[in-house]
N, C-alpha and C positions, 0 to 999 in steps of 0.2 A: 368480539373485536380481536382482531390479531395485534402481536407486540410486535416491536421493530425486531426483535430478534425470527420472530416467525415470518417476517416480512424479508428479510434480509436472505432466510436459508431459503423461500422459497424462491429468491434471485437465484442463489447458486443452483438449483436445481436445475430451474430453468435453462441455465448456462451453459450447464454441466455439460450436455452432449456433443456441443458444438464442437467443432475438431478447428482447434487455434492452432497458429505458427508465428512466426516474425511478420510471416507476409501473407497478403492473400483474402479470400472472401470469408475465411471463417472470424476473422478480423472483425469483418464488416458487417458479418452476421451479430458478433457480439458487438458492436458499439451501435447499432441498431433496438436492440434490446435495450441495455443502458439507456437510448436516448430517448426509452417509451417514459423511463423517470425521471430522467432530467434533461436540459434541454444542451446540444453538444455541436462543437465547431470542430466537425472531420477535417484532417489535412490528408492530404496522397501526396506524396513524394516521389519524383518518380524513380524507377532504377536509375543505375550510372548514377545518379547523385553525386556530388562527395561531399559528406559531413563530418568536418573535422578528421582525423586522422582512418575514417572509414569509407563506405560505398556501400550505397543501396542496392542488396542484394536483386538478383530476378526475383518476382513473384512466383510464391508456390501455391498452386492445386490442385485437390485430389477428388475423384469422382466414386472411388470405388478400388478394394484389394482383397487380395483374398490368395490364400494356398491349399488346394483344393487335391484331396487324394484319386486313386484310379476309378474310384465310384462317382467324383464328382462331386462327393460332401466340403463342404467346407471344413479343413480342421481350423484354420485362424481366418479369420472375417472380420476386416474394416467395417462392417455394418454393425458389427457386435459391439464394439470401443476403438473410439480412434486412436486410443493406445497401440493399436496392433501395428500399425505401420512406423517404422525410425520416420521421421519429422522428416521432411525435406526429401525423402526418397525418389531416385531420378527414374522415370517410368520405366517397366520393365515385362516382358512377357515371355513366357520360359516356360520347358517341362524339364525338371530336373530331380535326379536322384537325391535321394534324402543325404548322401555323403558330401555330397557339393552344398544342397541347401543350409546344409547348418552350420557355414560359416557367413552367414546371415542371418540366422535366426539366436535373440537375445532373450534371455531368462532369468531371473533370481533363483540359485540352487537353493541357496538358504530361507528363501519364503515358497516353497515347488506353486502355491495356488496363486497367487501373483500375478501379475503382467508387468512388469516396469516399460518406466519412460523413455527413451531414447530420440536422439536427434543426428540430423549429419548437415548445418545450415549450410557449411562452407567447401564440405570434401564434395565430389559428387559421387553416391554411394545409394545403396538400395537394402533394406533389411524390411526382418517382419520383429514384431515383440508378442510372446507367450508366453503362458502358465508353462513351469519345468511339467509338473504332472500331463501336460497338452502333450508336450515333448517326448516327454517318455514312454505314452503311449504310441507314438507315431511306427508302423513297422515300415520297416526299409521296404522303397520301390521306389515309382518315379512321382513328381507330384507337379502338378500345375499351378506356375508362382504369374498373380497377375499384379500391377500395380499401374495406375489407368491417374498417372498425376499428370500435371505441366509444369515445369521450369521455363517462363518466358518473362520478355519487360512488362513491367508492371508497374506497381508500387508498392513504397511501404506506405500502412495508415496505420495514425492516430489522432486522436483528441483529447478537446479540452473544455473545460465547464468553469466559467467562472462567475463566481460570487462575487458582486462590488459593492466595497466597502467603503468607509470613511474617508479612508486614505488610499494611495496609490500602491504603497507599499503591501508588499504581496510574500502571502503564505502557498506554496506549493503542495499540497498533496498524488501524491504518483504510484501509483500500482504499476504493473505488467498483464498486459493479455494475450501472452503467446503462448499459453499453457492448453494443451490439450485435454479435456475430465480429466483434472485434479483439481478439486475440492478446497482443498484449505491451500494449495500453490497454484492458483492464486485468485481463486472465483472469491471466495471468503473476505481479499481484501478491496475487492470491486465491490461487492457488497455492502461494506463499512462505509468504504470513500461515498457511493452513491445515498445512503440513508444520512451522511455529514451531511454533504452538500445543498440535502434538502431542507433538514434541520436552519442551516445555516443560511437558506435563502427567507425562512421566516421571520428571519431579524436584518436590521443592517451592522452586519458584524464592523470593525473597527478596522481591522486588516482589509485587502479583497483575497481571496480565495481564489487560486487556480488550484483546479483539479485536473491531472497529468494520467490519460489513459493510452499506454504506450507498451508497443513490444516489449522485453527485455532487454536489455545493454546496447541493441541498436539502436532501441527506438527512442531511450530517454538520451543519447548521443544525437540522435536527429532532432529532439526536441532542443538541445541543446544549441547545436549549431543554429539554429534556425534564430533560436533568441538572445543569441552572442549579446547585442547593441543594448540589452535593456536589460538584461539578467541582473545589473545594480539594484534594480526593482524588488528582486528576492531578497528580502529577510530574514524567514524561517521557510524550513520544509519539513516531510515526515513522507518518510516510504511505508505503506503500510503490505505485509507480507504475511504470508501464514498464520490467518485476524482470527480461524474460527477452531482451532484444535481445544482441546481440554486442557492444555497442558498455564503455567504460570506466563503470564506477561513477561517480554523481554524487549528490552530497549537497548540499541547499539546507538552509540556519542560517534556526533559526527568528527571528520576529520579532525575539524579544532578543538574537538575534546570539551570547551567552554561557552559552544553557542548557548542563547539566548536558551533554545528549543533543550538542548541537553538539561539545561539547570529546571525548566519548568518540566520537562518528564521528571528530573528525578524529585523532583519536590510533590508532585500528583499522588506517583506510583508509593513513596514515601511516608504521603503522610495518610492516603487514603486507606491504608494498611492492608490494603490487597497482596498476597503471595508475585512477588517479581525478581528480574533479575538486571544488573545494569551493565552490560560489556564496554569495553574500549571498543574503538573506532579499528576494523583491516580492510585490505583494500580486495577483499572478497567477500560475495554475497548477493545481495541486490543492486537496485540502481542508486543509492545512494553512494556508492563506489563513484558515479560518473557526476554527483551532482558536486561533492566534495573533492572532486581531481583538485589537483594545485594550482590549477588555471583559472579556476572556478572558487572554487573552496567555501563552498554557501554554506554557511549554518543546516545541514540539513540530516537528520538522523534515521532510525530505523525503528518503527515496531512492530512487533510479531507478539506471539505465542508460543508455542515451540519453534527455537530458530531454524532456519531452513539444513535440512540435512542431520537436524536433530532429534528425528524418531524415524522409525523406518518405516511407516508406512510412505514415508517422503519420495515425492516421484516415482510412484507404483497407484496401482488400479485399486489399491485400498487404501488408499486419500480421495473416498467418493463422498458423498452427501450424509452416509452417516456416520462419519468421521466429523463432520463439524458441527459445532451446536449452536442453537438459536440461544442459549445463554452466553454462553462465550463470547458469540458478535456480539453481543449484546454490549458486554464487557468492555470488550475493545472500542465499540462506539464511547461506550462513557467515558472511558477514559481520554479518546482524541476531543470529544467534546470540554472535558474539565481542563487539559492544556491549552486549548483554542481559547477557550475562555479566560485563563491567565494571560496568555500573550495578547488578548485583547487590551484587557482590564490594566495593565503592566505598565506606568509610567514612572519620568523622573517628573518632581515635583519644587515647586521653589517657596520656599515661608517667604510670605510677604511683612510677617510681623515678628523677624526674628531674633529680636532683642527681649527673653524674657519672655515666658510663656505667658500670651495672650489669654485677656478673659472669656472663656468661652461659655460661659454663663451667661452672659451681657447677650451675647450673639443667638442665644436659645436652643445652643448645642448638646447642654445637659440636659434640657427639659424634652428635643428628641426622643432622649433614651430610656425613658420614664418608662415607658409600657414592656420592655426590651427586656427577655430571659436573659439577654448576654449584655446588660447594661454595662457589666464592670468592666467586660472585654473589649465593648464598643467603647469605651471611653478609655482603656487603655490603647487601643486602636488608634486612637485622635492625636497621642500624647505621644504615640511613637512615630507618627506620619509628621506630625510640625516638627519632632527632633532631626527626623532623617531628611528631611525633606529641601537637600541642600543643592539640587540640579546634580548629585552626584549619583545619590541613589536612588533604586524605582522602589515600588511595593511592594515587591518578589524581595528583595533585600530587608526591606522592613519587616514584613513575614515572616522572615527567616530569623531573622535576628532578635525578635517579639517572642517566637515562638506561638505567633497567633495563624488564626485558618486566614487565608488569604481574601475571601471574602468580606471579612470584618475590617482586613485594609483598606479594602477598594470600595467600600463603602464609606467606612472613616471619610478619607481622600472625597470623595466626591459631595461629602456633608460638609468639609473645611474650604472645600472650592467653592461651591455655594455660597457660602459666606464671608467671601473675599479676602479666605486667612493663605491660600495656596495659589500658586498658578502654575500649569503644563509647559 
């Protein structure tokens, strides 16, 4: 039987080849895949759009590239990794000397076996990306530069999954899938979002669940504009990004520094005693930039692993599959699971008997605890939920302030509600 983490990496795997952008069919390729695990509502948008303060680009795709010397060998080949072509490159068919082509041609000196990432979504421009060592062997002559894309209208796509919950009010979950084979940016956090979502359809969680599968900073801006009218709806959110490296958990506070979502990561990562790290909120990085704009300003934060641009294999061809590991996701799922699970669980409560600690003995609340390892906990638990329990504060406060595990609150809570000492 495989684990969710061996289940996850072999999504990424899968993923892996696919040659993704902002726009276009490799999109459509990956939210086809995703949709064999869960089930998804695609939007197309068309070009010309306008979404808030942007425009839906043309559609981009590519068939085939390649730079090919006087023998006709391929030295860089789009069939090999779709790393080799800059993203968006406007079609192109040339013979030209190697002194003109290498101000097109992109490389890491400081990694020579490398390929990095490269994009041009908005200039219109043409490159290739290669190993320096590719490079350096190249001898001067002429070389034949093919790139066989389209720049036409189209649209942008994305999608959505959602879980429905108890209530209307709504937890966002959002990745980016414009990333071309890389790995842990951002296969790794599709991966996570898709094994939640399913987790999360085996129960009726308490929140509903959207799950936001979207380009990068246009596409969570289109998702945006589109749900202008109801965005009230979002509660919490969480961008998950760079889910599968080795490296310690890191959590970025949203804009407001104090959301709901902030206080329950840092309480999880805190008390779970796992190696993490907790940054302030800048308005660089992922999409969480566009969900917490000032317009907006949603509760919503960021986690990763190594934050992005914070190890070098980052955006290079070595952020492949065995760069992320089936324990790591693993990781990262528990973790989004044990916060999902507080923001559930997480209420203000009201003592209905608050004159005077009620008898809770009469009520059969100490005889409950009878069998119970954590008797003395759970009955401190009781004792601290009827004190707080004034419509001011929720459970996550009680917890905190008990210094008890969060679970033994929200069980409290729901033993004292039962018996008609609390109400929601």
């Amino acid at each position: 039987m495989t684990t969710p983490g061996e289940e996850m990496h072999a999504l990424v795997e899968r993923l892996y080849p696919l040659c993704r952008s902002i726009t276009g069919d490799g999109v459509r390729a990956t939210l086809d895949i995703v949709g064999e695990y869960i089930p998804l509502q695609v939007h197309e948008v068309p070009t010309g759009t306008r979404v808030l303060d942007w425009t839906v680009p043309q559609e981009w795709n590519i068939r085939d590239a390649y730079v090919a010397d006087a023998s006709g060998r391929r030295v860089v080949d789009f069939a090999a990794s779709s790393l080799h072509v800059l993203g968006y490159s406007v079609p192109v068919a040339a013979t030209l000397p190697l002194s003109e082509l290498r101000g097109h041609l992109h490389t890491l000196p400081e990694h020579p076996s490398w390929v990095p990432y490269r994009t041009s979504y908005y200039t219109p421009e043409w490159g290739f990306c290669l190993a320096q060592e590719t490079l350096d062997a190249l001898p001067d002559g002429d070389y034949e530069v093919r790139i066989d894309s389209t720049l036409a209208d189209g649209h942008l796509t994305y999608a959505e999954h959602v879980v429905p919950g108890e209530v209307a009010d709504e937890v966002i979950v959002s990745c980016h899938v414009c990333h071309p084979s890389l790995a842990n940016d951002n296969l790794a956090g599709v991966a996570v979002a898709v094994h939640l979502a399913r987790e999360l359809a085996e129960r009726t969680p308490y929140h509903t669940y959207r799950f936001v599968f979207a380009p990068g900073t246009i596409g969570a801006i289109t998702w945006l504009a589109r749900n202008a009218e109801r965005i009230d709806r979002v509660k919490h959110g969480l961008v998950l990004a760079c889910a599968g490296d080795r490296g310690r958990l890191t959590y970025k506070r949203s804009r407001r520094g104090d959301a709901e979502i902030d206080r329950v990561m840092r309480y999880v990562l805190e008390t779970s005693g796992r190696p993490h790290h907790i940054k302030g909120f800048t308005p660089y990085g992922y999409d969480e930039r566009q969900y917490c704009s000032p317009g907006f300003d949603l509760g919503v934060g960021s986690l990763s692993r190594t934050p992005y641009a914070g190890y070098p294999e980052y955006h290079t061809s070595a952020d492949n599959p065995d760069f992320v590991s089936p324990e790591a996701m693993e990781d990262t799922l528990a973790v989004c699971r044990e916060a999902f699970a507080v923001l559930d669980r997480d209420r203000r409560y009201l003592n209905l008997s608050p004159y005077g600690e009620p008898q809770l003995g009469r009520r059969g609340l100490y005889d409950s605890l009878g069998g119970r390892s954590d008797a003395k906990q759970a009955q401190m638990a009781m004792l601290w939920v009827l004190s707080l329990s004034d419509g001011e504060h929720g459970l996550l406060d009680v917890a905190e302030r008990a210094g008890l595990p969060f679970d033994t609150v929200a069980d409290a809570a729901d033993a004292l509600r039962a018996a008609g000492l609390i109400k929601a």
